[in-house]
C-alpha positions, -999 to +999 in steps of 0.1 A: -076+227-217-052+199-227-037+225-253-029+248-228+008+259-226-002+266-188-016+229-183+008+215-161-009+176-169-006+177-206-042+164-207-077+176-187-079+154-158-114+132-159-141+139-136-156+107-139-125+082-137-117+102-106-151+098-091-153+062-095-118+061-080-132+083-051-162+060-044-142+028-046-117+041-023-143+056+000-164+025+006-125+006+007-116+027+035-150+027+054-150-004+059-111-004+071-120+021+095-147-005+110-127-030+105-103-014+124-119-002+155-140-036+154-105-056+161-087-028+177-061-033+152-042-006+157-013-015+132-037-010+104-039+030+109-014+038+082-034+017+058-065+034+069-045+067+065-034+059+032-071+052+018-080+089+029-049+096+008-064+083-019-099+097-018-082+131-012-058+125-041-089+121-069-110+148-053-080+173-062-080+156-092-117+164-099-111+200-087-083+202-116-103+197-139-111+232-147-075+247-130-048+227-147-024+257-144-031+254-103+006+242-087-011+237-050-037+214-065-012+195-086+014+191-060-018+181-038-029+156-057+008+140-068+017+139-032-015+123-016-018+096-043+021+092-047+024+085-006-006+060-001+009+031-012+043+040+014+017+039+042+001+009+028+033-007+036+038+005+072+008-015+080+020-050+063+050-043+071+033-048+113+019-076+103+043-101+092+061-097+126+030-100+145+014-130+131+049-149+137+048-143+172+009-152+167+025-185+154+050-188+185+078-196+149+105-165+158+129-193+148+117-197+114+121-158+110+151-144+080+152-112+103+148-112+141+110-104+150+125-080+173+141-058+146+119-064+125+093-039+120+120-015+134+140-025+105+110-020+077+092+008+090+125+029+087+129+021+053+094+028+046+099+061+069+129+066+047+109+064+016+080+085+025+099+116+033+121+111+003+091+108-022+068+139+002+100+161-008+105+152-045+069+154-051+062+187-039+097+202-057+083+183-086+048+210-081+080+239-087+078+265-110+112+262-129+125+232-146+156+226-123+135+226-089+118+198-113+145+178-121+155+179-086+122+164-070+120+135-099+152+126-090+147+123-052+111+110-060+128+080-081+153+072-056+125+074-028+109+047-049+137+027-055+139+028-014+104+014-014+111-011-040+143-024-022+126-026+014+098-041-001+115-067-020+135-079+008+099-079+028+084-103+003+118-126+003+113-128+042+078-135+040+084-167+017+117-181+033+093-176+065+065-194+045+088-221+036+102-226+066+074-233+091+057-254+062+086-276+067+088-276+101+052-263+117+047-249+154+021-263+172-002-230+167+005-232+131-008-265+126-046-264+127-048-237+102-020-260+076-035-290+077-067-276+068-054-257+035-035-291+027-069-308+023-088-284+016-068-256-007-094-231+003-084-201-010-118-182+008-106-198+047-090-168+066-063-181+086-023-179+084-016-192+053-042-177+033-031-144+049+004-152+035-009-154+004-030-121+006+000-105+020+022-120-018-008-107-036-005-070-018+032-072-021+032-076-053+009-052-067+025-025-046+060-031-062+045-035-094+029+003-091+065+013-081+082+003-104+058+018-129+063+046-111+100+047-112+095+044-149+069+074-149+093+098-133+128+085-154+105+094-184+103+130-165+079+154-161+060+162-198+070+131-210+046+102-227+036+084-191+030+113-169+011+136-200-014+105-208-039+100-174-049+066-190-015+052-169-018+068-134-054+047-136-042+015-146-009+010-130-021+032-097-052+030-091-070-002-105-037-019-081-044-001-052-080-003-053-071-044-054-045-038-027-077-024-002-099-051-012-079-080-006-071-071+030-103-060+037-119-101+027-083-114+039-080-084+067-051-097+093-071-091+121-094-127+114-055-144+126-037-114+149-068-100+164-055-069+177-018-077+168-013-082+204+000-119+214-029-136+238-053-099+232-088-093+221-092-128+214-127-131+190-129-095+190-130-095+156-152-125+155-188-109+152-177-089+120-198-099+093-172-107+068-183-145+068 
């Protein structure tokens, strides 16, 4: 029970805002997976991975219900929903480098295509591992082992936050840049949202603008995090589950849904420059 000097929540975790959480992210992922072997997108496994994450992470939620004093489910549960956004990144992190060399602009590009990725993926690499270790020492049984994971948790974040920022600035001088001074395979698709602003086309630019949306809401539920775990464990974030819903969840549920309509596959096919042309063509997504 909430009262419970054993409850390691503070609070009863709710079977019902976890199951809706579960379905969402179930029928998000299920269609990623189809998605993904549709286009043979193969950059998009880590986002796929990360919904699984996430439908794990609220099923151990559920099965907490009745055993708040259980460490393995709580560590579980912190550590599956706590990584899926890091692998959400890995994937959009692919596609930016990708769908410049789709759009023949490496010239318009803050950071070498070449490094690119390389560049991202590490930091991202970086920040995984970082926040996989704090959140599991966070699961310990004595308050220093605590302490310890929180703060290796919020500089894991911090990781993310910095990578991710500098993502979204190279994604806009990019955005600026070939707006200014288009590539012949960028044209089409630039013209078109000139005359048309239409925000439900899938082509370059309104994957861009999917991509700002995604960034966004990811850095946003990081830096909620961040605050979440400065407040430390037991304080007024982490003991009320109304928060880890609205600032988690609700984004990342968006997050799914945005790249599934706006999936980057409809530009980059299979992410491959010249491949699997119109393989992703006969999806019903239209």
């Amino acid at each position: 029970m909430a009262g419970d000097a054993n409850n390691i929540y503070g609070y009863n975790p709710s079977i019902p805002a976890a199951a809706i959480f579960i379905f969402l992210f179930g029928v998000s992922t299920g269609y990623h997976l189809y998605q993904l072997l549709k286009a043979r997108a193969l950059y998009f496994i880590p986002f796929v991975i990360g919904g699984v994450f996430q439908i794990l992470g609220y099923l151990f939620r559920i099965l907490s219900h009745n055993h708040t004093d259980s460490i393995p489910l709580y560590a579980l549960q912190t550590v599956l929903i706590l990584l899926a956004p890091a692998l959400y990144a890995a994937s959009i992190y692919m596609v930016l480098g990708r769908l410049i060399v789709h759009l023949d602009a490496q010239q318009h590009s803050l950071v070498r295509v070449k490094w690119m990725t390389k560049i991202f993926v590490t930091g991202d690499v970086i920040s995984f591992l970082m926040q996989c270790g704090g959140g599991g020492l966070m699961s310990g049984d004595n308050q220093s082992t605590r302490q310890t994971g929180e703060t290796i948790t919020i500089i894991g974040l911090a990781v993310q936050i910095i990578f991710f920022g500098f993502f979204l600035l190279t994604s806009i001088i990019f955005h600026i840049r070939i707006a200014k001074s288009p590539t012949p395979s960028s044209l089409q698709a630039q013209d078109s949202w000139r005359n048309t602003h239409n925000i439900t086309a899938r082509n370059w630019v309104t994957l861009l603008f999917a991509m700002y949306v995604v960034s966004v809401l990811i850095l946003v539920r990081s830096i909620f995090r961040m605050v979440e775990f400065i407040d430390g464990y037991g304080g007024y974030i982490m003991t009320h589950e109304v928060f880890i819903y609205v600032f988690d969840a609700v984004l990342m549920v968006v997050v799914m849904a945005v790249l599934n309509f706006w999936h980057p596959a409809f530009v980059i096919r299979d992410g491959k420059k010249g491949g699997s042309e119109g393989g992703f063509e006969e999806l019903p997504l239209r």
